[in-house]
C-alpha positions as CSV (number, residue, x, y, z in Angstrom):
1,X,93.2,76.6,101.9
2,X,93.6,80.2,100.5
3,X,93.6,81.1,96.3
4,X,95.7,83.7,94.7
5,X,94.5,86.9,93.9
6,X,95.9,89.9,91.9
7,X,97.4,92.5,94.4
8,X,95.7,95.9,93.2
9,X,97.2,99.4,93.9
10,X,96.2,102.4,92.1
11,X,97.8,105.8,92.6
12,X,95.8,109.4,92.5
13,X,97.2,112.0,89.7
14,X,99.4,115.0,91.3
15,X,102.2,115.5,93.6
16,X,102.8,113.8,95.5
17,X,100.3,110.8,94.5
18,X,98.1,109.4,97.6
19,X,96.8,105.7,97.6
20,X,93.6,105.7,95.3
21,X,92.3,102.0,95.3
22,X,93.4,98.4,96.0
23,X,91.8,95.2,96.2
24,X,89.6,93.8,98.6
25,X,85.8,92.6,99.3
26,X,82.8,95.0,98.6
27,X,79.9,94.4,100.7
28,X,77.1,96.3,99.5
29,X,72.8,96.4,100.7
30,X,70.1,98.6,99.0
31,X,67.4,99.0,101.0
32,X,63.8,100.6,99.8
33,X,62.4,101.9,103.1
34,X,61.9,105.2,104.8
35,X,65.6,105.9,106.6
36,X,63.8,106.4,109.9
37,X,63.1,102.8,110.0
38,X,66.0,101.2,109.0
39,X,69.1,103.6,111.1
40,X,68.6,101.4,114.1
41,X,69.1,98.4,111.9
42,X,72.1,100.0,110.3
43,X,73.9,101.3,113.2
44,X,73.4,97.7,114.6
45,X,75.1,96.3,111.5
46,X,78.1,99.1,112.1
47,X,78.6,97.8,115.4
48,X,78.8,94.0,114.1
49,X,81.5,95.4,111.6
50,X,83.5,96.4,114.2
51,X,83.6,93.9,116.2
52,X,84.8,91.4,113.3
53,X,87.6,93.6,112.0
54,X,91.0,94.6,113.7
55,X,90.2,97.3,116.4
56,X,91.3,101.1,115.0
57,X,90.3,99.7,111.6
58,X,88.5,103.0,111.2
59,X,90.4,106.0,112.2
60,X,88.3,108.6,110.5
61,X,85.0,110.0,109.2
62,X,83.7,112.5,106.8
63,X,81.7,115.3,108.0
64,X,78.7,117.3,106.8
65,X,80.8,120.3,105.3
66,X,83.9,117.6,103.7
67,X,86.4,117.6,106.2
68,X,88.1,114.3,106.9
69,X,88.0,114.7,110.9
70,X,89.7,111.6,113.6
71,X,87.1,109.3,114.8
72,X,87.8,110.0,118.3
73,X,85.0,109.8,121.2
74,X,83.6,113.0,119.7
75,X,83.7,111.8,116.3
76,X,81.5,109.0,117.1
77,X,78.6,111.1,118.4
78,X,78.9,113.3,115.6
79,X,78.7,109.7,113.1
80,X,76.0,108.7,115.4
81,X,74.3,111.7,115.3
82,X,74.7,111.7,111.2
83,X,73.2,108.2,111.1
84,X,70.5,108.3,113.7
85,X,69.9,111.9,115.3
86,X,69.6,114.8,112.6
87,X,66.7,117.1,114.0
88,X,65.3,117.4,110.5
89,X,64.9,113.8,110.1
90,X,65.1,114.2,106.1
91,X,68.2,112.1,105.7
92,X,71.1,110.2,107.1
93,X,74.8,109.3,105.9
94,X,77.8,107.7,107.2
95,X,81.1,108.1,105.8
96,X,84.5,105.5,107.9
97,X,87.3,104.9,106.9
98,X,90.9,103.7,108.3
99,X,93.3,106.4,107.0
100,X,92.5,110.3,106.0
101,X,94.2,109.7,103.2
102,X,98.2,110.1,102.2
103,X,101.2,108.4,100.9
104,X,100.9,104.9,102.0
105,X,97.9,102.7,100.7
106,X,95.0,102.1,102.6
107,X,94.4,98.8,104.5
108,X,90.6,98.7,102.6
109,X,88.6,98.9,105.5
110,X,85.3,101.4,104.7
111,X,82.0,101.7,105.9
112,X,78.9,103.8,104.1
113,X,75.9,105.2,104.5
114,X,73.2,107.0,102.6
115,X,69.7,107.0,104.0
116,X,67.0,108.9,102.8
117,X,63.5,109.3,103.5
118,X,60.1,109.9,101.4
119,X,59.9,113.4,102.6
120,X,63.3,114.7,102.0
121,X,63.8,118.5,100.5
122,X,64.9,117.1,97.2
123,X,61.6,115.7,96.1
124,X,63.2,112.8,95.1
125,X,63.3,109.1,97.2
126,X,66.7,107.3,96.3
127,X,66.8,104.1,97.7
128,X,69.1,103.1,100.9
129,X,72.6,101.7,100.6
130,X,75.1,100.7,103.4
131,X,78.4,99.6,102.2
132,X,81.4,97.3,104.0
133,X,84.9,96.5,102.2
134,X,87.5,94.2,103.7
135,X,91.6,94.3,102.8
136,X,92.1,90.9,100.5
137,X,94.5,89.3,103.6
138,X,91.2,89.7,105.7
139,X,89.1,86.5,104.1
140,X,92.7,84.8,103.3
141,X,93.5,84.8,106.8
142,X,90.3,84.3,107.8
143,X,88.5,82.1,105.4
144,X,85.5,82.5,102.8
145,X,83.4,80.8,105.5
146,X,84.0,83.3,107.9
147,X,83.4,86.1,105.7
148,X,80.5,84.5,104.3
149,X,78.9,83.8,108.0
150,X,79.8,87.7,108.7
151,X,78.6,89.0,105.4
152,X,74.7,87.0,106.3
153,X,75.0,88.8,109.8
154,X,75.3,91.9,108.6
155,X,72.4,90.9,106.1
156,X,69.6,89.9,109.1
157,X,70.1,93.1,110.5
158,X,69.0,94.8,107.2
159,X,65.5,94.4,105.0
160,X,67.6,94.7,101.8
161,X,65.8,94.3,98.1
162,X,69.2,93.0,97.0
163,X,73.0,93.2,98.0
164,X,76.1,91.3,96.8
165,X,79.6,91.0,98.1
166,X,82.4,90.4,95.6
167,X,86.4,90.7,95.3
168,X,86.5,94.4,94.1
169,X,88.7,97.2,93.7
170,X,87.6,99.6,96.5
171,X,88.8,103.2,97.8
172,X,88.1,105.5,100.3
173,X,88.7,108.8,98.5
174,X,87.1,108.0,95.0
175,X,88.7,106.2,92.5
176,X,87.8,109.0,90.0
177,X,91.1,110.6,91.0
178,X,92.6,107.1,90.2
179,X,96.0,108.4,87.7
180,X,95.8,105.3,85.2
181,X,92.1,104.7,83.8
182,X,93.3,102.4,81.4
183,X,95.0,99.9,83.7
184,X,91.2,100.0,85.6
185,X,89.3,99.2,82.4
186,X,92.2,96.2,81.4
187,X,91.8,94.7,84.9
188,X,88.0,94.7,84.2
189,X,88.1,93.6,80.9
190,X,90.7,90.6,82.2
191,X,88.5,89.7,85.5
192,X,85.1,89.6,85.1
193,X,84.3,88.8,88.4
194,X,86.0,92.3,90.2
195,X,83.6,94.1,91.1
196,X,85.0,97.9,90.8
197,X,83.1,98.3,94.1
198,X,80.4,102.0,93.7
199,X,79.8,101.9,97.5
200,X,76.7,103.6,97.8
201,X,76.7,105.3,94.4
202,X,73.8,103.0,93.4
203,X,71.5,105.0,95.5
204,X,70.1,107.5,93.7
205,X,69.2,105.2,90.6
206,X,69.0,101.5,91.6
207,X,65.5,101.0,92.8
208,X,64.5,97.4,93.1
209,X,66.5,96.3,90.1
210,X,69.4,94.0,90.7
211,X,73.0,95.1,89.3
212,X,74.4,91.5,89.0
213,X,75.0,88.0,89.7
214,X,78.4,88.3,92.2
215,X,79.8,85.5,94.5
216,X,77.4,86.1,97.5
217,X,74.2,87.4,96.0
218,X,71.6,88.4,98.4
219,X,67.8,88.5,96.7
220,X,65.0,90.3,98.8
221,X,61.5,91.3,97.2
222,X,60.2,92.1,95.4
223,X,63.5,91.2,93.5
224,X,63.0,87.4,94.3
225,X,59.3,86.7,93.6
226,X,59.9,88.3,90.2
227,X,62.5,86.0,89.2
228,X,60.3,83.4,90.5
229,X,61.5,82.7,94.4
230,X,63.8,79.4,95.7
231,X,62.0,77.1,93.2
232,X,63.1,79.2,90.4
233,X,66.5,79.7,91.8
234,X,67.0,76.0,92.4
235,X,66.3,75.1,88.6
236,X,68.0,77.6,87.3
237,X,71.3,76.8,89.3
238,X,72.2,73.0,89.8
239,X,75.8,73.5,89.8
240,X,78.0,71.9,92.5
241,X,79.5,74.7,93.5
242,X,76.2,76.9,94.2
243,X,74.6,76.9,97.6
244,X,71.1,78.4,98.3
245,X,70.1,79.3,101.5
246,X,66.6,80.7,102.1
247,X,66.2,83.6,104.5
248,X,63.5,85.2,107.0
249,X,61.2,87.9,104.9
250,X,60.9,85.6,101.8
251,X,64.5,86.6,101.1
252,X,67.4,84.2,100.0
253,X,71.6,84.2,99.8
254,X,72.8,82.8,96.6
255,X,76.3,81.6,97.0
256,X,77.8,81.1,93.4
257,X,81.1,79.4,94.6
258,X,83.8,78.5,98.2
259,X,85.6,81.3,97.6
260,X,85.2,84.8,95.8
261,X,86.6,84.4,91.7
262,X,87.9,87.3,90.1
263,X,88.0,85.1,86.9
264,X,90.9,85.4,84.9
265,X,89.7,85.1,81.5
266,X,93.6,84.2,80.6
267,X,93.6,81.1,82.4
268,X,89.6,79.9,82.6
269,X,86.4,80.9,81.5
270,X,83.3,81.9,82.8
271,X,81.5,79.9,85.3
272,X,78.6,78.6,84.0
273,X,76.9,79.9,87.7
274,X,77.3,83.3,86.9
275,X,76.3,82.7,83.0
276,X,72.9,81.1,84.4
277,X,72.3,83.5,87.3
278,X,72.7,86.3,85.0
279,X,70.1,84.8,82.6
280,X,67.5,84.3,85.3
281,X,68.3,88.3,86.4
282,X,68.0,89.4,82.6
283,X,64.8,91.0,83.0
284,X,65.1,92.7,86.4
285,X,68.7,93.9,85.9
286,X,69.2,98.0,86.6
287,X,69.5,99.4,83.4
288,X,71.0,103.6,83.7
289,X,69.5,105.9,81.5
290,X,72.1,108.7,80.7
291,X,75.3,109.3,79.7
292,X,77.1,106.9,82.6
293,X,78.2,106.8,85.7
294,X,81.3,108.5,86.5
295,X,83.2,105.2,87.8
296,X,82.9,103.5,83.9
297,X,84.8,105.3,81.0
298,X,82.7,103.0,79.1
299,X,78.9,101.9,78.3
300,X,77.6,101.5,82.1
301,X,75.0,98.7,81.1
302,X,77.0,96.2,78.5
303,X,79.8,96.3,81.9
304,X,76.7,95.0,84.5
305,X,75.1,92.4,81.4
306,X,79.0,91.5,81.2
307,X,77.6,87.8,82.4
308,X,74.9,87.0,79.3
């Protein structure tokens, strides 16, 4: 069984245009530890990436100084030494992706990386966040379940306070160069459940706050004990279509449906899942103070509260 989804594909301004965006799955984890700890755990997760998706998948990685380099044997030590290695031990970051970048649209594979620790040289302590995205033919070939099983393997490997995957539009080379801004904000507007998919652009602001309820949402603490743990979730959400699935570290995996639901607002309306996971998140959702992050034109917080 597969479900139709709307085939994305969003062109960069200039001449000659390059492949901005397209649909997909956004796999995101935000993580509140000191980087030093958790590299092992990521790199581990890397290597369970790869292995599930086609081999070659990612061609290329970003280096220190913003050159788009081939991820050939010498690559990876570079990414490994980026991740795991850097003599100042302040930070790490990760930046893979299948195609440098051209004419022809990208086949939405992506990983990311952004690790900091407490005693980094920007006085600040952003929190963690390692990012996978899928091609939409990846889970239609393969199946929700699979992806789902994939998407909790990835999560054991990683002491997240919350992550979330969701049908997204994602992009390897920013969707702020995306030419039609307009067409981006309709597609939102029509599908409240695409996610347009930040990556690790969270990082610097997120904290411990949630952004969302999303069709796999993963709770970790102190996230989950605020909203009142399994018991809580369980009242909250006796729908059918919701599984809940407690996991090691007082952490759980809230799956809001089979497969993931853009939600086309022209044919349906809203689950009432999303409605009553959004409720129970109210209080602990991330709320930006400023004047918005550069991937929504318009108010940052009404687009995450888009479920109450």
């Amino acid at each position: 069984m597969t479900r139709e989804y709307p085939a994305i594909r969003l062109w960069s301004k200039g001449s000659p245009p390059i492949a901005a965006a397209r649909d997909g799955i956004g796999l995101s984890f935000f993580i509140h530890r000191d980087h030093k700890e958790i590299a092992p755990a990521v790199w581990r997760a890397l290597q369970t990436y790869l292995r599930a998706i086609p081999p070659g998948s990612l061609g290329w990685y970003g280096t220190d100084d913003g050159d788009i380099l081939e991820l050939d044997d010498k690559g990876w030590g570079v990414v490994r030494q980026q991740m795991l290695e850097r003599p100042w031990g302040y930070s790490g970051n990760a930046n893979l992706s299948e195609s440098p970048g051209g004419e022809e649209i990208s086949s939405g594979y992506i990983f990311e990386y952004e690790g900091w620790s407490p005693d980094n040289p920007f006085g600040n302590a952003p929190i963690n966040a390692v990012s996978f995205t899928f091609p939409t033919d990846y889970f239609q070939e393969n199946g929700a379940a699979h992806l789902r099983t994939l998407a909790l393997e990835l999560a054991r490997e990683l002491p997240f306070n919350f992550g979330y995957a969701s049908f997204a539009i994602i992009s390897s080379h920013g969707m702020s160069s995306a030419a039609k801004w307009s067409l981006i904000e309709s597609l939102l507007a029509r599908y409240p459940g695409l996610d347009l998919h930040h990556g690790t652009g969270f990082s610097s602001r997120l904290g411990t706050r949630a952004l969302g309820p999303y069709w796999l949402t993963f709770l970790g603490q102190p996230l989950l004990g605020q909203m009142g743990g399994i018991t809580a979730l369980r009242n909250a959400l006796p729908f059918p279509e919701v599984s809940l699935l407690p996991m090691d570290g007082e952490r759980a995996l809230v799956t809001l449906d089979e497969w993931p639901d853009p939600i086309d607002t022209q044919t349906k309306a809203i689950p009432p899942q999303y409605r009553a996971l959004a409720r129970l998140m109210e209080p602990f959702l991330f709320q930006y103070e400023g004047e918005g992050l550069p991937l929504y034109q318009h108010d940052t917080n009404q687009w995450l509260r888009r479920f109450l």
